[in-house]
C-alpha distance (Angstrom), angle and dihedral (degrees) to the residues before:
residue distance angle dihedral
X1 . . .
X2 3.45 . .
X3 3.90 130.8 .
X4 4.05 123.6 -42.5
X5 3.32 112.9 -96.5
X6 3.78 124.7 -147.0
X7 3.68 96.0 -118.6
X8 4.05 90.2 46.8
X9 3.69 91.3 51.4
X10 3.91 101.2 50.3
X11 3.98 76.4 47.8
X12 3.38 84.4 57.9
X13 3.70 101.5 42.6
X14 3.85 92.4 45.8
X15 3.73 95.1 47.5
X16 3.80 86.6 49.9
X17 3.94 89.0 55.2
X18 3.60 96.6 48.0
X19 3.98 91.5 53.1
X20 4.35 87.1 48.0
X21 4.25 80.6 53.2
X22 3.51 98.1 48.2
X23 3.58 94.3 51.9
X24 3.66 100.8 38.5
X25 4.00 86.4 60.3
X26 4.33 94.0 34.6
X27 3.80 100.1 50.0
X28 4.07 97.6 56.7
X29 4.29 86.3 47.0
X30 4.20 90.6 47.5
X31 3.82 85.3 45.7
X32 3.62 88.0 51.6
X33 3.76 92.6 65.9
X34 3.88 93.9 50.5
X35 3.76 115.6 62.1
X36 3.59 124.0 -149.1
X37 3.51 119.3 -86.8
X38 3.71 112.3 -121.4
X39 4.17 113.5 -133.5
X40 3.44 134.9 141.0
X41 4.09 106.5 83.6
X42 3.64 134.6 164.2
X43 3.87 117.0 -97.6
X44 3.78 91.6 -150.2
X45 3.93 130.6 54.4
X46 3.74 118.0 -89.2
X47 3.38 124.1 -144.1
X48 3.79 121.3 -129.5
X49 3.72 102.0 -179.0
X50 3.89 148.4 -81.2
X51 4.04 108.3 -44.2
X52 4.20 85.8 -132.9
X53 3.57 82.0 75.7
X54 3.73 98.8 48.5
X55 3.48 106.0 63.6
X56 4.13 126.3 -176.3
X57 4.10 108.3 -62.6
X58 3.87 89.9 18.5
X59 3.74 134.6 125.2
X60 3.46 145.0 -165.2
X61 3.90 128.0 -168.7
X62 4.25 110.5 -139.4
X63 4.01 127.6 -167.8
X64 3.41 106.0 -106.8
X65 3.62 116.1 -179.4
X66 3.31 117.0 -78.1
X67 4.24 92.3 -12.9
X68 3.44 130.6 34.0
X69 3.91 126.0 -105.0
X70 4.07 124.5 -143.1
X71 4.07 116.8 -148.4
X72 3.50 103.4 -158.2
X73 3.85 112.3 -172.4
X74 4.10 108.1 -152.6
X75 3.59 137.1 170.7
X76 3.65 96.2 -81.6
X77 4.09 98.6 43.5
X78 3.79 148.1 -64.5
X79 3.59 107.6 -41.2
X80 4.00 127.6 -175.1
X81 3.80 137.1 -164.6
X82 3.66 141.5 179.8
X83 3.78 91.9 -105.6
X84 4.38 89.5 -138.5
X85 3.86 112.0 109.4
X86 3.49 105.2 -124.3
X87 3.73 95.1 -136.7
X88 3.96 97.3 62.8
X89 3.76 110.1 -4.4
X90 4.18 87.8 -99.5
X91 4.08 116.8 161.2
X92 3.98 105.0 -104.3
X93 3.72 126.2 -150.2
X94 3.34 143.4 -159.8
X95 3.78 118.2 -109.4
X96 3.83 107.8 -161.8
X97 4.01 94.9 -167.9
X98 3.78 90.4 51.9
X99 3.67 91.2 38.7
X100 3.69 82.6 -140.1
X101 3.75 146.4 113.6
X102 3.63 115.9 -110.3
X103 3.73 130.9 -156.9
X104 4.21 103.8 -155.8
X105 3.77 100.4 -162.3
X106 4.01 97.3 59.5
X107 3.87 106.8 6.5
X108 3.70 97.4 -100.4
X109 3.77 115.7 168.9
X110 3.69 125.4 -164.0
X111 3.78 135.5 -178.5
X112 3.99 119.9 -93.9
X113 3.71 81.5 -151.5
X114 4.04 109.9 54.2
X115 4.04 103.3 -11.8
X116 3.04 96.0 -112.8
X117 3.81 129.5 152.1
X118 4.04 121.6 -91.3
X119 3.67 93.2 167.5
X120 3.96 148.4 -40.9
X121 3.98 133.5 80.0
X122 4.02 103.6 -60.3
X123 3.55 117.6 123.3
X124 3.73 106.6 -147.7
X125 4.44 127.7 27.8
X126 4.39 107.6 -105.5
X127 3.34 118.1 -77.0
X128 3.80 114.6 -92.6
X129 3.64 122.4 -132.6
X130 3.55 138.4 -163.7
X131 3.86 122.4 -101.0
X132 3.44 146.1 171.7
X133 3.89 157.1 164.1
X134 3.92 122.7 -104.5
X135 3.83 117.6 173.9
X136 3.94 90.2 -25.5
X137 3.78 94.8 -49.8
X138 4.03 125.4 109.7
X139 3.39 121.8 -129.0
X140 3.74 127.7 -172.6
X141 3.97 132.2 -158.8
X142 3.39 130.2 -11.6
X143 3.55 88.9 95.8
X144 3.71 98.0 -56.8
């Protein structure tokens, strides 16, 4: 192998470029086909208010460590959900006309009773978490 040439080296160069392109543009599409995984939540139960002030078809949003949660209280109970879409990490709300869950960023609706998927792109239903009522305050997580 003798000495670089110029014409092998912008060979070089170029085919070094194209390589940076392809990735740039590849890695955001492969990460579109793994979702985030969700981590980061609170040992201990959080409180997300009285349940005087969550009435039926109401909701409430409540820090919850690193991500938010959503109590959603429906015609068959208190329900709560990590309020990330499990498609692309998006902040779901509740939608009390629809009685449903809805993911903003790519129309993904979810059941206010189980989480479960109606329609859109997510792969898996919200994650459930635990809740309950203590002296007329809800608490979420932390094995409520």
């Amino acid at each position: 192998m003798g000495p670089l040439s110029r014409r092998r080296f912008l060979q070089t160069v170029q085919a070094a470029l194209a390589a940076t392109g392809v990735a740039a543009v590849a890695g955001p599409v492969v990460a579109f086909f793994y979702p985030p995984k969700l981590v980061h939540e609170p040992e201990e139960a959080v409180a997300a208010g009285p349940l005087a002030e969550l009435p039926v078809g109401s909701s409430v949003m409540v820090p919850f460590g690193r991500y938010p949660a959503l109590v959603v209280h429906t015609a068959v109970g208190l329900r709560a959900y990590s309020a990330v879409c499990t498609h692309f990490a998006c902040i779901c709300q509740y939608d009390p006309e629809l009685d449903q869950i809805v993911c903003p960023c790519h129309e993904g609706y979810f059941r206010s009773e189980d989480g479960g998927i109606i329609s859109g792109p997510q792969p898996r239903p919200l994650k459930a978490l635990s809740v309950k009522v203590v002296g007329g305050t809800v608490y979420v997580g932390g094995g409520a």
